[in-house]
BAVO-443753 format. One record per residue: x negated, y negated, z of N, C-alpha, C in turn; residue in one letter. Coordinates in steps of 0.001 Angstrom, whole numbers, plus 500000, padded with zeros to 6 digits. Layout:
XYZXYZXYZA/...
***
This chain:
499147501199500000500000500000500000499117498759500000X/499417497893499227498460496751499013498875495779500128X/497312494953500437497785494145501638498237492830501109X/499338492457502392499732490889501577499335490048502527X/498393488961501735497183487973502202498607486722502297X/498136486190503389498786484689503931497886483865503572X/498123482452503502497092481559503969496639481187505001X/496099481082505705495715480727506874496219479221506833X/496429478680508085496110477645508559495125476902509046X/495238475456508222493879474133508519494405473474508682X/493681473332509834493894471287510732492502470952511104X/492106469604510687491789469190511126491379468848512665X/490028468641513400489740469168515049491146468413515402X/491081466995515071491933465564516022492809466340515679X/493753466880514999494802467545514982495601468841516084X/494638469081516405494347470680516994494507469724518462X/493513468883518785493503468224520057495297467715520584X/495060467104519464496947466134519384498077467227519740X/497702468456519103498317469534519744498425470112520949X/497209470273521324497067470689522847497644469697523746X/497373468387523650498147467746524783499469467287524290X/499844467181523263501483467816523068502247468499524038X/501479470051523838502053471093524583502117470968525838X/500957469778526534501077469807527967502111469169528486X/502458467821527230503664467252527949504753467537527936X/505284468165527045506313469206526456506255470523527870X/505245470679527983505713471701529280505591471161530972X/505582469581530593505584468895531771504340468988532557X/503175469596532132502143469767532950501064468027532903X/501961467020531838501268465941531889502311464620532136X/502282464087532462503473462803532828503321461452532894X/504478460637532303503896458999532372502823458580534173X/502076458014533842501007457695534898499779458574535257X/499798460065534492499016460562534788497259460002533503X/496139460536534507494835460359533824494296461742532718X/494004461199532142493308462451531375491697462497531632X/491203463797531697489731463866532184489116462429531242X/487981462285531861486722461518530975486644462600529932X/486181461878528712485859462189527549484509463906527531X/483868463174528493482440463935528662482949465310529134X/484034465358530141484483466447530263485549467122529733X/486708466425529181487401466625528130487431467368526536X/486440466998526391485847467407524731485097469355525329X/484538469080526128484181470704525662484555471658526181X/485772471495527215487082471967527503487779472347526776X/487649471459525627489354471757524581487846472069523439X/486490472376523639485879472968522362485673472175521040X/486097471020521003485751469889520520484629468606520564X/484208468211519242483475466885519636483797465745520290X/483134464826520972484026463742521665484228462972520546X/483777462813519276484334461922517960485656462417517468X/486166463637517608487117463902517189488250463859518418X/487712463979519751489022463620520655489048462416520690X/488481461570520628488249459886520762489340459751519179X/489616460225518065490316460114517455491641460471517824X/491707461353518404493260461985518689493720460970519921X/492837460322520396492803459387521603493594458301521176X/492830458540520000493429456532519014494898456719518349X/495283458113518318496030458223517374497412458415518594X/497074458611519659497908458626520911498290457298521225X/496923456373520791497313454807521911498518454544520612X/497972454499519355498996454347518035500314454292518505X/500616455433518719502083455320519172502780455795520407X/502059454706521227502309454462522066503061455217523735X/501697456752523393501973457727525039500479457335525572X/499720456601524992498481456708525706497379455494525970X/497072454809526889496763453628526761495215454029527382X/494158453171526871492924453366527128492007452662527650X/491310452679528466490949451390529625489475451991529569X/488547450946528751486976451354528430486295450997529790X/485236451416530067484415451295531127484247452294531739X/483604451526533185484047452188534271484792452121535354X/484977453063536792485868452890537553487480453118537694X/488096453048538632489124454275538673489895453519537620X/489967452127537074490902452284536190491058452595534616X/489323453280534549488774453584533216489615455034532677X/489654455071531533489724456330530997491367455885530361X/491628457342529981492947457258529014494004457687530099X/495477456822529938496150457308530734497485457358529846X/498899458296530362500185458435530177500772457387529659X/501773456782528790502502455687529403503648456233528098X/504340455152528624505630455284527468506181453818527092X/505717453428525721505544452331525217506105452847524131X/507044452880523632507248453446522728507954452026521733X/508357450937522150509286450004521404507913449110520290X/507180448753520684505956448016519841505561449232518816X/505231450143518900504739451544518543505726451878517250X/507290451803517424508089452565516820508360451135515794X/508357450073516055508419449112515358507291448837514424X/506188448979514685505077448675513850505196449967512507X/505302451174513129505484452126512130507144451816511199X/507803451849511733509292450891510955508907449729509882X/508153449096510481508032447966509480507001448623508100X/505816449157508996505222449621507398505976450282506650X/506559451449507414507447451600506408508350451319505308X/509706450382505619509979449574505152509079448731504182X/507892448416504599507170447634503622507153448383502193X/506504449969502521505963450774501893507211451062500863X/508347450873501084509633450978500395510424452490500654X/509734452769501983511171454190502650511981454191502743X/512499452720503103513586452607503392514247451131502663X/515112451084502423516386449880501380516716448932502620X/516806447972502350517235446825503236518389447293503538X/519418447786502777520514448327503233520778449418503837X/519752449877503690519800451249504848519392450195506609X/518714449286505982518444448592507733519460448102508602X/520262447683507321521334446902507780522158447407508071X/522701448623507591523841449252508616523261450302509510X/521596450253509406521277450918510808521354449835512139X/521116448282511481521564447123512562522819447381512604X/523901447652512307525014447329512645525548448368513138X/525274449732512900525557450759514055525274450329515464X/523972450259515476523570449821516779524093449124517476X/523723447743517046524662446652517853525898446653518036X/526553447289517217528349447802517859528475448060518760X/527243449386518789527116450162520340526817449535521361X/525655448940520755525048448068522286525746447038522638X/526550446281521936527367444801522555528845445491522930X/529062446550522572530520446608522784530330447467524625X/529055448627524487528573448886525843528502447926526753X/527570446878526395527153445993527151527874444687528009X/529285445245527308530782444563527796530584444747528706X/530720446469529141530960446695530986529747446992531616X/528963446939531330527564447097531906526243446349532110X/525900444785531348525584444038531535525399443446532733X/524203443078533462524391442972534721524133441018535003X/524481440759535588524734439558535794523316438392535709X/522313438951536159521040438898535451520783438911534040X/521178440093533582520788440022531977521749438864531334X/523098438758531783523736437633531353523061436205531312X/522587436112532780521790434569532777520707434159531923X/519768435771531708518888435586531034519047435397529459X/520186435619529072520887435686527668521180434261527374X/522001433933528316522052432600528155521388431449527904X/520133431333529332518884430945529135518582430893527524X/518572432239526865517968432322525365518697431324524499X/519824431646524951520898430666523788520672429229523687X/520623428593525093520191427051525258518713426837524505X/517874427844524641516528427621524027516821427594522587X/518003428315521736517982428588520750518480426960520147X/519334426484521110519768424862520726519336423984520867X/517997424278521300517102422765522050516878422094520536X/517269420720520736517301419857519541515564420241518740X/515804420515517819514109420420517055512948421571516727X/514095422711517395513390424280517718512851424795516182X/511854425005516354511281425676515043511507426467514385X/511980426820513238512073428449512691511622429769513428X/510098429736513243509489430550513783510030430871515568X/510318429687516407510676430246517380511865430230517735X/512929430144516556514464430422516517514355431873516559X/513254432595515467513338434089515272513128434848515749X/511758433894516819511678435128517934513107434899519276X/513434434192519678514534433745520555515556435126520350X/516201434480519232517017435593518092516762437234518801X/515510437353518208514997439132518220515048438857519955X/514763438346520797514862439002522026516262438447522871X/516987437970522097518523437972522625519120439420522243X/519516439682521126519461440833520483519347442491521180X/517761442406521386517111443359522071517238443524523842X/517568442032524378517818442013525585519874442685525845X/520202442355525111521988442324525026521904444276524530X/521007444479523752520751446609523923520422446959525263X/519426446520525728518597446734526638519814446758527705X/520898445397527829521708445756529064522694446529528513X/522553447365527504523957448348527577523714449861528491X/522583449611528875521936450639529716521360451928528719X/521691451851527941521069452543526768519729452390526103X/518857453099527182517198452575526455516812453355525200X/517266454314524538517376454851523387517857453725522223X/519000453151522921519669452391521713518521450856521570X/518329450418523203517510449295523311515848449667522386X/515435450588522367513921450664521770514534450733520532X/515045451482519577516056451216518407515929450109517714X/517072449501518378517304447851518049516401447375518183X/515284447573518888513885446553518771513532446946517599X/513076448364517148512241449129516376512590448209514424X/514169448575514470514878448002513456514950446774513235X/514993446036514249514960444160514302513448443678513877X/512732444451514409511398443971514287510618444357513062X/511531446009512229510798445909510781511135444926509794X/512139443742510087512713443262509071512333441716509652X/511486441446510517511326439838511264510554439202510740X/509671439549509218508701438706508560509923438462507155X/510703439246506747511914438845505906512447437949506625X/512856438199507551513897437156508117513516435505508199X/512008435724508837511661434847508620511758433786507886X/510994434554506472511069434119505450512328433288504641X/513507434377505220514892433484505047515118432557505589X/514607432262507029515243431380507252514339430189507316X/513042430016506848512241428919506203513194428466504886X/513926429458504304514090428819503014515077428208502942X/516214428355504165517334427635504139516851426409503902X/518091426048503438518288424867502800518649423229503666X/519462423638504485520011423021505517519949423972506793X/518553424144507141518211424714508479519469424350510162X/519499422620510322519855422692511316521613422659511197X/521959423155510219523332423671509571523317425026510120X/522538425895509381522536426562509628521921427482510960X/521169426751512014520996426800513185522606427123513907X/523173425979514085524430425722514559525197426709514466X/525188427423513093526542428006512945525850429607513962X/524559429849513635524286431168514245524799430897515856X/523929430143516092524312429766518105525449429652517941X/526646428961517426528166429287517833528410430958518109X/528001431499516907527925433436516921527541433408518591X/526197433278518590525826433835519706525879433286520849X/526629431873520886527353431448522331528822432852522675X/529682432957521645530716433781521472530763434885522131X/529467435525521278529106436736521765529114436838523193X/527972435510523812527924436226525145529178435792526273X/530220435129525284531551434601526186532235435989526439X/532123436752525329532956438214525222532704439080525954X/531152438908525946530109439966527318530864439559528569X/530694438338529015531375437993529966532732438212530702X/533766438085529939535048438839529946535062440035529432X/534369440904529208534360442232529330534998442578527584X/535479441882527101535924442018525423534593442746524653X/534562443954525203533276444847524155533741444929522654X/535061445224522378535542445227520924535338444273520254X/536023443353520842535360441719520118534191441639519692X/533385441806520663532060441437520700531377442489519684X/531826443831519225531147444454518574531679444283516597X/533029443537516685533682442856515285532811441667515307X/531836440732516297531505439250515566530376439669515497X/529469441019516208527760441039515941528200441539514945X/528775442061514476528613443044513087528674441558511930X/529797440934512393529727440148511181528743438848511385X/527710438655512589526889438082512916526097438622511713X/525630439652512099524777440691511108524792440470509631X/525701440912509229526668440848507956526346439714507458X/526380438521508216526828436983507384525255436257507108X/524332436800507637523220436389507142522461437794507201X/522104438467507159520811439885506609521589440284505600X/522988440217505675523797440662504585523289439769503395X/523071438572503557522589438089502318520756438399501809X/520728438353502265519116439193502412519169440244501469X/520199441037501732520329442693500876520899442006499564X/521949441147499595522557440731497848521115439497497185X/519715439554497947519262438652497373518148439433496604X/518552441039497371517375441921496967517951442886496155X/519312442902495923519784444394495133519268444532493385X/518729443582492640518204443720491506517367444559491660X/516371444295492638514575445269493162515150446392492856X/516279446881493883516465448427494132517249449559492674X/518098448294491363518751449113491026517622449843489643X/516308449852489781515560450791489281515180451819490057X/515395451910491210514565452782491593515390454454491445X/
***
C-alpha cells in the first residue's frame, strides 16, 4: 500500500512563540497584569533566539496584550494588558485604507452600533458619563473651535456615550470603526463650505441626543444617531460611490 505524504507544517520561530503564549492565555495560565520572564531567560525556555521572541514581543505590543518597559528594575520587561481599542483601530483604518472594506460597509457598521449603544445608554448611563458628555458638547460650541478639534470632541462624545452603555465590546467597536474613518472625516469637514453652519446643525444633533439620554428615550435617541450618522458620513459614501462601482 503506498504511503500518503502530507505536507508538513512551517512557521516561522516568532510564529511558533506567538503560539505558545497564546495557549497560555487561552488556558488562563497568563493574565492582564501578569510579567513575562526576561528575555535572557525566556528565549531558551521556549528554544528560541531572543531576535525572534523580541519579534513576537513586538507583534504582541502591536495589538495591544503586551506592553514593554526597556531597562531595568521591577518595572522592566514585558507585561499583560488589554488595550485593545488603539490596537483594533489602527489595524481598521489600514485596512480600510488598503480598500477591505467600502465606506458603506463602515457606515452601517456605525449605525448598528450606535443604535445599540445610545438606545442602551438610555438606561444605563451614569450620571457622570452624562456630565462628562455634556462638558464635550459645550466644548464642541465654544465660539471659534477648530475643525481638527471639533473631530476629535465628536470621536470621544461618540465613544464615551458606547462606553456608558456598559457594553465594552460595543464601546472598543465604536472606537475601532470611528477612528478608521477620522482622517476622511476630517477631510470633510475642512471642506465644508459653511463650516460654522454646519458646526451648529451637528451640536443641535448632539445637544438632542444627550436630552434623550437624559429622559431615558433610548428609541429616540437611537432614530436621531442613526440619522446623525446618515446626514453627514452618509454623504461621504454618495461622494465616493463612483470609486467603488468598478470594483
Amino acid at each position: 500500500m503506498a504511503v500518503e505524504w502530507e505536507p508538513v507544517r512551517q512557521s516561522r520561530t516568532h510564529e511558533l512563540v506567538l503560539e505558545s503564549i497564546e495557549a497560555r492565555v487561552l488556558a488562563g495560565e497568563l493574565k492582564a497584569g501578569d510579567r513575562l520572564p526576561p528575555e535572557r531567560e525566556l528565549a531558551p525556555v521556549l528554544g528560541v533566539s531572543r531576535s525572534a521572541l523580541r519579534e513576537a514581543l513586538r507583534v504582541l505590543e502591536t495589538i495591544g496584550v503586551l506592553v514593554a518597559q526597556p531597562g531595568r528594575g521591577p518595572d522592566a520587561g514585558a507585561r499583560i494588558v488589554r488595550h485593545p481599542d488603539d490596537a483594533l483601530g489602527r489595524l481598521l483604518r489600514l485596512h480600510f485604507a488598503l480598500g477591505s472594506y467600502r465606506l458603506e460597509d463602515v457606515l452601517e457598521a456605525r449605525v448598528t452600533l450606535e443604535r445599540s449603544s445610545f438606545q442602551t445608554a438610555a438606561g444605563h448611563a451614569s450620571a457622570e458619563d452624562l456630565e462628562e458628555a455634556e462638558a464635550l458638547v459645550r466644548r464642541m460650541r465654544a465660539p471659534g473651535v477648530e475643525v481638527v478639534e471639533f473631530n476629535d470632541l465628536d470621536t470621544r462624545f461618540h465613544v464615551l456615550i458606547a462606553r456608558s452603555s456598559g457594553n465594552r465590546l460595543t464601546s472598543t467597536l465604536t472606537s475601532a470603526v470611528r477612528e478608521s474613518v477620522r482622517p476622511l472625516i476630517l477631510r470633510a469637514l475642512e471642506a465644508v463650505e459653511d463650516w460654522p453652519a454646519a458646526a451648529a446643525t451637528l451640536n443641535d444633533q448632539h445637544a438632542e441626543l444627550l436630552r434623550l439620554l437624559r429622559v431615558g428615550e433610548g428609541a429616540q435617541a437611537a432614530d436621531l444617531v442613526e440619522e446623525h450618522i446618515r446626514g453627514f458620513h452618509g454623504t461621504l459614501v454618495d461622494d465616493t460611490e463612483p470609486e467603488h462601482e468598478g470594483e
